[in-house]
C-alpha positions in Angstrom: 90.5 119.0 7.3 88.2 116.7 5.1 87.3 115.8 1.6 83.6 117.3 0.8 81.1 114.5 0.2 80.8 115.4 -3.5 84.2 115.3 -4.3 84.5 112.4 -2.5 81.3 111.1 -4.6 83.1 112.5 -7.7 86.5 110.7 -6.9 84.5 107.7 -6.5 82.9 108.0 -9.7 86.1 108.3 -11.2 87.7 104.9 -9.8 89.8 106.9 -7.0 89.6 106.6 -3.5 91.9 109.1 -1.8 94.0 107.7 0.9 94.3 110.0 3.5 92.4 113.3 4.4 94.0 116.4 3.5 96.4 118.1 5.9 97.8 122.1 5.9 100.4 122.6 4.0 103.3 123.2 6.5 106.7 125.6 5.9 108.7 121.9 5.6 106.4 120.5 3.2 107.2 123.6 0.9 111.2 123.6 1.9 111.1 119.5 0.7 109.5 120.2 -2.7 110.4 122.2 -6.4 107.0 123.4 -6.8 104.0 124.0 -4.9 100.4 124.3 -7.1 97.7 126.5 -4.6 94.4 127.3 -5.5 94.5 129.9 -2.8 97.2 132.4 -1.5 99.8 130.7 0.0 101.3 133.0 3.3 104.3 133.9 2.9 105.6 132.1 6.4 104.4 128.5 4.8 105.8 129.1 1.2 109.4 127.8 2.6 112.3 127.9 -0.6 109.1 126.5 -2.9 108.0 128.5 -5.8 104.5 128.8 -6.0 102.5 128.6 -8.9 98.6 129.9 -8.5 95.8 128.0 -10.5 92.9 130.6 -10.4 90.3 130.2 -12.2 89.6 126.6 -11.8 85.9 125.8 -11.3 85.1 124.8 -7.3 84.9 120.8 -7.3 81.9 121.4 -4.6 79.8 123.1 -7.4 81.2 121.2 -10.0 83.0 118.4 -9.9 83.6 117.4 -13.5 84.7 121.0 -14.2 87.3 121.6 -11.9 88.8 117.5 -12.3 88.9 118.8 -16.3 90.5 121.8 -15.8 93.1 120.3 -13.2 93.8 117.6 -15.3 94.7 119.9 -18.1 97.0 121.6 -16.1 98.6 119.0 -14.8 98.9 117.7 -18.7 100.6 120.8 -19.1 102.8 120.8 -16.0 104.3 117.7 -17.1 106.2 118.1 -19.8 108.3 121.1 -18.0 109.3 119.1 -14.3 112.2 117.9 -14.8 113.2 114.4 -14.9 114.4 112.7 -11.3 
């Protein structure tokens, strides 16, 4: 998998420069964490013990870059406040 060259542009543009390329998201990934965030639908033989929690709606970054980092952004302003503390 890798980054498309306008998010990449729009990560740049930001100050971020992602350090590694994406990678599938594996049964163990999903077993190791408390949450997992999808975009798309996540099969059930990769969702491991994780809850998953589906963000539709959010604007493509390919199409629209400063959309989708807004509305991800809010979210994740949102998200914070219920995690708990490790």
């Amino acid at each position: 998998m890798s980054i498309p060259v306008t998010i990449l542009d729009g990560l740049a543009l930001d100050g971020l420069d992602p350090a590694n390329s994406p990678t599938a998201l594996a049964a163990s990934d999903a077993n190791n964490a408390s949450k997992v965030l999808a975009f798309d639908a996540v099969p059930d033989e990769l969702r491991g013990g994780a809850a998953v929690t589906y963000w539709s709606g959010v604007p493509l970054g390919i199409t629209d870059y400063e959309a989708a980092r807004d509305e991800i952004v809010r979210r994740i302003d949102d998200l914070l406040p219920t995690l708990p503390a490790e």
